[in-house]
C-alpha positions in Angstrom: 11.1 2.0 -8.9 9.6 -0.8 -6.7 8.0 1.3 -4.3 4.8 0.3 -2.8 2.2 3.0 -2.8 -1.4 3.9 -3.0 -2.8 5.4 -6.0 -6.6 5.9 -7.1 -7.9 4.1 -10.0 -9.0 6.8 -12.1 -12.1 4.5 -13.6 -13.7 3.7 -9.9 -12.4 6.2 -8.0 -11.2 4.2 -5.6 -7.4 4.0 -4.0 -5.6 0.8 -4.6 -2.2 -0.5 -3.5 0.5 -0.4 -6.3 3.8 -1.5 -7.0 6.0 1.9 -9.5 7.3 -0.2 -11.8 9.2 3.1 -13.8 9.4 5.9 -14.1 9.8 8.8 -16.6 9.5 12.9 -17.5 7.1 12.9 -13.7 5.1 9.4 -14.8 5.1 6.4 -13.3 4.2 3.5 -14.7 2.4 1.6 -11.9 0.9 -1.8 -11.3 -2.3 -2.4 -9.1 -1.1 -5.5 -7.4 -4.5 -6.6 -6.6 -6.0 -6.6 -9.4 -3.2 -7.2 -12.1 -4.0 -3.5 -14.0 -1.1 -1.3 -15.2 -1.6 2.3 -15.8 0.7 5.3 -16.5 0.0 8.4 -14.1 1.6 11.2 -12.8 3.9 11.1 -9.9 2.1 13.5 -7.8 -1.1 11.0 -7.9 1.2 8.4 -5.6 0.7 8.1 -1.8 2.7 6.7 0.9 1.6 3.4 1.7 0.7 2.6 5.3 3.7 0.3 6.6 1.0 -2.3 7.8 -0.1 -2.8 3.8 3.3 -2.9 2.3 3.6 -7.0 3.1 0.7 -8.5 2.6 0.3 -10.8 -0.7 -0.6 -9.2 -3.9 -4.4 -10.9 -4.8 -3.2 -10.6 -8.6 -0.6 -12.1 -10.0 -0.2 -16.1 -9.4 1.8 -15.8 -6.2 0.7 -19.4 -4.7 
């Protein structure tokens, strides 16, 4: 839980960065911090995170 990593939004296709907010029986509920989405997908659908995108600002999410 907390982890940030890369998954691909299933309805474009494309990978995002996101933020495991739990997890449970091999799912992890996930939040795509960019956009302010949360899905539930399988643990094995997560990548690493390339250290260089783990701290920048989420877009979503009212951070000012």
């Amino acid at each position: 839980m907390g982890d940030m990593v890369v998954a691909r939004f299933f309805e474009d296709g494309q990978l995002y960065r996101v933020k495991v907010i739990s997890n449970k029986n091999n799912m992890d509920t996930i939040l795509f911090i960019d956009f302010g989405e949360i899905k539930l997908q399988p643990v094995d659908t997560s990548m690493e995170l390339p250290a260089k995108f783990r701290y920048l600002r989420p877009l979503a999410g009212g951070d000012d």
